[in-house]
C-alpha positions as CSV (number, residue, x, y, z in Angstrom):
1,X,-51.3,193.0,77.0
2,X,-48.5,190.9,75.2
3,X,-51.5,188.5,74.3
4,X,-53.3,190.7,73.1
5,X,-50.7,192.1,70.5
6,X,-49.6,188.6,69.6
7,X,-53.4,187.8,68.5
8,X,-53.6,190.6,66.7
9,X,-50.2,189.8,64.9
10,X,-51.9,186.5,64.1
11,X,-54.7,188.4,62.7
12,X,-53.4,190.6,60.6
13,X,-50.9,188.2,59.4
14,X,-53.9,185.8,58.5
15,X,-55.7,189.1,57.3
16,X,-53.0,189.1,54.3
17,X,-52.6,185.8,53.7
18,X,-56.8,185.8,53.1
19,X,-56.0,188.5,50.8
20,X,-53.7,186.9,48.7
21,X,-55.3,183.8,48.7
22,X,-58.4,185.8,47.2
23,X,-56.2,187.9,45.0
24,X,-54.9,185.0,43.0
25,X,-58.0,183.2,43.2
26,X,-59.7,186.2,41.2
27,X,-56.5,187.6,39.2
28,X,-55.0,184.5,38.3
29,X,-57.8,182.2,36.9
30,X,-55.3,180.8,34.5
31,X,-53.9,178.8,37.6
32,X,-56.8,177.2,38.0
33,X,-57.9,177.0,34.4
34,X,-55.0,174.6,33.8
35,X,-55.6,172.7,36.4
36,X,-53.1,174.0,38.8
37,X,-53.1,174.9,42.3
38,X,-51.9,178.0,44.4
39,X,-50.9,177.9,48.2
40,X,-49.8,180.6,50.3
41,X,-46.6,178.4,52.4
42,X,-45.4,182.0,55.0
43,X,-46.6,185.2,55.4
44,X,-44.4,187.2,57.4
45,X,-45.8,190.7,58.4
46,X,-42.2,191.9,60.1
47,X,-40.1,191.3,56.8
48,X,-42.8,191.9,54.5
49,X,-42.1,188.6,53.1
50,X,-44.8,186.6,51.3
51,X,-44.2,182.7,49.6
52,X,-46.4,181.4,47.2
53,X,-46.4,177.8,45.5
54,X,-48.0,176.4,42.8
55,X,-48.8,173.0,42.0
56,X,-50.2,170.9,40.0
57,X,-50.6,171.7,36.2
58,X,-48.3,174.3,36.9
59,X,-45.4,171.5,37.6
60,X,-43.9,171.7,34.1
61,X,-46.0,174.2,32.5
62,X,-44.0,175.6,30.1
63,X,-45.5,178.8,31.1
64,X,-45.3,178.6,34.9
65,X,-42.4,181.1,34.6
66,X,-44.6,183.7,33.0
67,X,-46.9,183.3,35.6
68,X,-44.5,183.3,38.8
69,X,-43.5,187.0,36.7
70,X,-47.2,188.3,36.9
71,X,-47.5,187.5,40.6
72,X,-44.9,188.6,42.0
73,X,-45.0,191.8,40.0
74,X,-48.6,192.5,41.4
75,X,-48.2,191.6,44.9
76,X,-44.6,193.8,45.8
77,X,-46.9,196.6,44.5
78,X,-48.7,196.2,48.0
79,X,-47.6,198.0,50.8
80,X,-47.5,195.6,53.5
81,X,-44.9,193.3,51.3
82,X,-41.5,193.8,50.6
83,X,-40.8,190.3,49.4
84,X,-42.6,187.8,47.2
85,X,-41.3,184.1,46.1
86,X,-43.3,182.2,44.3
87,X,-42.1,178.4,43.8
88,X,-42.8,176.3,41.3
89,X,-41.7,172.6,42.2
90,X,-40.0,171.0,39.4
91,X,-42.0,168.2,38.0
92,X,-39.1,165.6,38.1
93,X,-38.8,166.2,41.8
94,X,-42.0,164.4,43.1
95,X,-40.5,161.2,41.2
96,X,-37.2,161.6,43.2
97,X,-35.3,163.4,39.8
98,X,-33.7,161.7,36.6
99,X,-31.2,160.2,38.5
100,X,-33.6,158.2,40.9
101,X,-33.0,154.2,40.2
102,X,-36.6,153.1,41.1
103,X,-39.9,154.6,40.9
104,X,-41.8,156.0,43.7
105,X,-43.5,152.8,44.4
106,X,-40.4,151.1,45.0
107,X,-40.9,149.2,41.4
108,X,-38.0,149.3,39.3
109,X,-38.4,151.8,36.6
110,X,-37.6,148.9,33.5
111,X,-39.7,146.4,34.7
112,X,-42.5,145.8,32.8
113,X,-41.5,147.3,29.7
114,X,-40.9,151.0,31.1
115,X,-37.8,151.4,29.8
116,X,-36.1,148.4,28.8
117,X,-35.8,147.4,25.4
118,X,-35.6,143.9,26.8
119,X,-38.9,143.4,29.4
120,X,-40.8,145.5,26.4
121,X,-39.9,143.1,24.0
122,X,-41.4,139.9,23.7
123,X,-39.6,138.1,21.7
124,X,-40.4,135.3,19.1
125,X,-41.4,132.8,21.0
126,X,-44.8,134.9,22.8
127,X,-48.2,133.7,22.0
């Protein structure tokens, strides 16, 4: 009988996360629209906790903010969740941050004229 309640745990849990997954798929077109993406990362049906992230064109959208606002406003309105997070990853931190010495290929970030007034410059004596 434990089985049995676990699966249906599962399936309710996976129940909600379809749900949301449609719900900002037909409420939030904008996300898509600009090229970003939407994920649900954890559904949690005992805390009532729900975590959304967003990706793509949303990394550095200088509305993203306004959008994280609108979801999780809608979505703590539904019973079943008590919690929403929605993450928006910074776009600096897939290229390791502004302090990161190299780039993420391992090449150094002035080489080649990204950056250094020296490689970028060719000086007098180029053809």
């Amino acid at each position: 009988m434990t089985g049995s309640n676990v699966e249906s745990d599962a399936d309710a849990e996976e129940t909600l996360r379809e749900r949301v997954e449609k719900w900002l798929s037909r409420e939030m077109p904008i996300i898509q629209m600009h090229g970003g993406t939407s994920a649900v990362r954890k559904v949690d049906l005992e805390s009532g906790e729900v975590v959304i992230e967003l990706g793509g064109g949303c990394k550095g959208c200088s509305v993203s903010d306004v959008t994280t606002g609108n979801i999780e406003a809608e979505l703590i309105k539904w019973p079943e969740i008590d919690e929403v997070t929605v993450r928006v990853p910074d776009a600096r931190d897939s290229l390791g941050g502004p302090d990161q010495p190299e780039s993420i290929m391992g090449v150094d970030r002035t080489e080649g004229g990204r950056g250094d007034w020296g490689s970028s410059n060719p000086g007098k004596d180029h053809l």
